[in-house]
Each structure stands twice: as structure tokens, then as C-alpha cells.
C-alpha positions in Angstrom: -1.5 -40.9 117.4 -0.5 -42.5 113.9 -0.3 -46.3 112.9 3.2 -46.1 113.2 3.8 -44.5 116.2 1.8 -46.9 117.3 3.6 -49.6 116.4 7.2 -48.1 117.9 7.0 -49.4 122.1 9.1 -47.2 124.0 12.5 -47.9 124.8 13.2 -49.6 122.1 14.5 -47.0 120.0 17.5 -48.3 118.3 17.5 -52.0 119.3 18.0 -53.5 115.6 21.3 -51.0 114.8 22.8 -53.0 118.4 21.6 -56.3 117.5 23.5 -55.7 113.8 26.4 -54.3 115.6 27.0 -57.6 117.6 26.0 -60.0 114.3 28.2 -58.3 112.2 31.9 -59.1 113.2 30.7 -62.6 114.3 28.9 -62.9 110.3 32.6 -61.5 108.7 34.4 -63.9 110.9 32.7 -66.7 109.3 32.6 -65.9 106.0 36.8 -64.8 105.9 36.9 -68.5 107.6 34.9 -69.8 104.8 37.1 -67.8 102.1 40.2 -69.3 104.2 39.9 -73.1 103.8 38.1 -72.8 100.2 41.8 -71.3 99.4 43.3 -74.3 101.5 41.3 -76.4 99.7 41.9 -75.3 96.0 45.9 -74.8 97.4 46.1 -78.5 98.4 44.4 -80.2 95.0 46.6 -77.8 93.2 49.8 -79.1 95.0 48.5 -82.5 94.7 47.9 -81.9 90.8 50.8 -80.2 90.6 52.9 -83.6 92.3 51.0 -86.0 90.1 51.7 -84.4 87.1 55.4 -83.8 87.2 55.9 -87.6 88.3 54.0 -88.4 85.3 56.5 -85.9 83.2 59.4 -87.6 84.7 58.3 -91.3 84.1 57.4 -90.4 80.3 60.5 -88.2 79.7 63.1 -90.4 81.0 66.1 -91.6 79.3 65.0 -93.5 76.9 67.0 -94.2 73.6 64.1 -92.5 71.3 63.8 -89.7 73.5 64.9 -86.1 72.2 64.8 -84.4 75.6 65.5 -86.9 78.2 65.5 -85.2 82.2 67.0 -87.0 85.0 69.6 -89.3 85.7 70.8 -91.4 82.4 70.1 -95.0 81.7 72.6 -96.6 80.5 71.8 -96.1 76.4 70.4 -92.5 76.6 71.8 -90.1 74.4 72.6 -86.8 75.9 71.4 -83.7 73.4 73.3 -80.5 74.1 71.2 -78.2 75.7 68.7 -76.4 73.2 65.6 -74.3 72.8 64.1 -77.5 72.1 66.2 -79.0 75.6 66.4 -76.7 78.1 67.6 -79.1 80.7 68.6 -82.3 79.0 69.3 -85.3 81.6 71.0 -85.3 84.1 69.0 -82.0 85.4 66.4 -82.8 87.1 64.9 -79.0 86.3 62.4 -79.3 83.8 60.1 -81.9 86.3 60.4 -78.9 89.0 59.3 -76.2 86.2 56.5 -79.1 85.1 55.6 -79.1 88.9 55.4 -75.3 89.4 53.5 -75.0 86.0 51.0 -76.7 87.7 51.0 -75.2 91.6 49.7 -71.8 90.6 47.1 -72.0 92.9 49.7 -73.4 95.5 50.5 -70.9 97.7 54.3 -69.3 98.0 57.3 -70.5 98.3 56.8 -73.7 95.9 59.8 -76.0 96.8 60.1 -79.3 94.4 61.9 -82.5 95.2 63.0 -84.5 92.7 64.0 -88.4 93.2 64.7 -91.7 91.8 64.9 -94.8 93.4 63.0 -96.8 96.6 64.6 -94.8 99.6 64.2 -91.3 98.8 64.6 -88.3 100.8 64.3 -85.1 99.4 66.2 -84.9 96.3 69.0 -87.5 97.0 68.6 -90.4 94.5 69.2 -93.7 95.7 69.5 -94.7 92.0 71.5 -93.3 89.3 69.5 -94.0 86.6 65.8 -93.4 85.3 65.7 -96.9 83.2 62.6 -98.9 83.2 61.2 -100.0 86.6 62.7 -97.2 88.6 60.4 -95.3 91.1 60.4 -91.6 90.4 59.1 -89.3 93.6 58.0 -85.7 93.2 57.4 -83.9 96.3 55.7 -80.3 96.4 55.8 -78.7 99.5 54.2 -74.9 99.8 52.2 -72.4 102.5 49.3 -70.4 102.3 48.4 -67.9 104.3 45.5 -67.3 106.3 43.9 -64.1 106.9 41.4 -65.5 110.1 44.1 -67.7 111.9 46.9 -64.9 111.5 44.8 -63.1 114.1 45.2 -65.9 116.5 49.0 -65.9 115.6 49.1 -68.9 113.1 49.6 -66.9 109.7 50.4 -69.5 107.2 49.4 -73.3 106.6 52.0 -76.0 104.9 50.7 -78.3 102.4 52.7 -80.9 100.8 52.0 -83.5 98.7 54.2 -86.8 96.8 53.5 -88.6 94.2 55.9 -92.0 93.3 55.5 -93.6 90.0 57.2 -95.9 88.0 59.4 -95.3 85.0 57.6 -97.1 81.9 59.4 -95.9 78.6 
């Protein structure tokens, strides 16, 4: 008899292919949950970027006298430019904050759905002022879903993630 025939006990001819037949699935079910909520995770900072950012767009390009592209409601001395190259979306459009916000939500997920808001009270895109002067609150909301590839096979295929951001007009 040879060293490693010696070594083989009968009977347990094949134990380590059933051992790596039960670990497997259980190992792949961890790592796809894993991959999952790393892409929740880099979804939600980019929605949360993406929020931050395009308040910050809206505060610095508001409707200011000295402005060339002002977006928004008017203040009271903003100059209107016809719509250019230059101005896509000149105030009162609110469109060039939502394209700032999905600039910045690659990562978000699908659909990407922007609200766009001035004044204290807001809900959704209804303003409760009608101007962007100095001290008005600006809110951006970004609302998105990603989907999950482990949860979908416990029938919950997509997570929301929203994120607002409210800051104050200061041109």
C-alpha cells in the first residue's frame, strides 16, 4: 500500500466536492450582498452630492443684477437675458439647477427626479416665494432607486434614496 492510499480513510471519497457544494451559494450570497449595499452606499453619497451641489448652483446663480445667467424666480432688479448658448434656461426656469443636480447623480441610480424650491414651506417644486433675492431658502430634493440584485430574490427589487439640501440665497 502507498503513502497516499494510506492517507485516503474509506468512505470519505468525495467529502470536500459536498462540503464546497453547500459553502458555495451561501459564499455568492454574501458577496452579491456585499456588492449590493457598496452600490447603495456610493448611490446615496452621490444623491446627497448631487442635492448639495445644485442648492449651491441655485444660491450662487440667482437673480442677481450682475448676473449673466440668472435661474429661478426673479428678484425684483434681475435682468432677464433671452435664452442663449451662453443661457440655456435664464430665470424663471428652474432647469438648469435640475441638469446641475443630475450632472452630479451619475452614480444615483434610475429614475433621477429633482425638486426645485424657494421659500420656508416647500413641498416639492411649489415655491412659497416668488423670488430668489437675498435671504431666500432654496431646497433641492433628489429622489432616485437602485436596484438590488440579492433582495429582488426576496421580492424587494429596488431601494429609494432621497436626499435635500436647503441653503440660503447669498448673492
Amino acid at each position: 500500500m502507498t503513502m497516499r492510499n494510506r492517507l485516503r480513510r474509506p468512505g470519505h471519497r468525495g467529502q470536500s466536492l459536498v462540503e464546497f457544494a453547500i459553502i458555495l451559494p451561501v459564499f455568492l450570497l454574501i458577496v452579491v450582498g456585499i456588492l449590493d449595499f457598496g452600490r447603495v452606499v456610493w448611490a446615496t453619497s452621490a444623491v446627497t452630492n448631487a442635492a448639495r451641489e445644485a442648492a449651491r448652483y441655485a444660491i450662487v446663480h440667482g437673480g442677481s443684477p450682475d448676473n449673466a445667467c440668472p435661474v429661478g424666480p426673479p428678484g425684483p432688479e434681475t435682468v432677464i437675458p433671452a435664452a442663449s448658448d451662453d443661457c440655456p434656461h435664464p430665470s424663471p426656469s428652474k432647469d438648469s439647477i435640475r441638469e446641475q443636480a443630475k450632472h452630479y447623480a451619475i452614480a444615483g441610480g434610475r429614475p433621477i427626479v429633482v425638486t426645485v424650491c424657494y421659500g420656508d414651506e416647500c413641498t416639492g417644486d411649489t415655491n412659497t416665494e416668488e423670488t430668489n433675492v437675498r435671504g431666500t431658502p432654496v431646497t433641492v430634493g433628489v429622489s432616485s432607486s437602485v436596484s438590488l440584485t440579492l433582495m429582488s430574490v426576496l421580492g424587494f427589487g429596488e431601494m429609494a434614496i432621497h436626499s435635500e439640501h436647503t441653503m440660503v440665497v447669498n448673492h
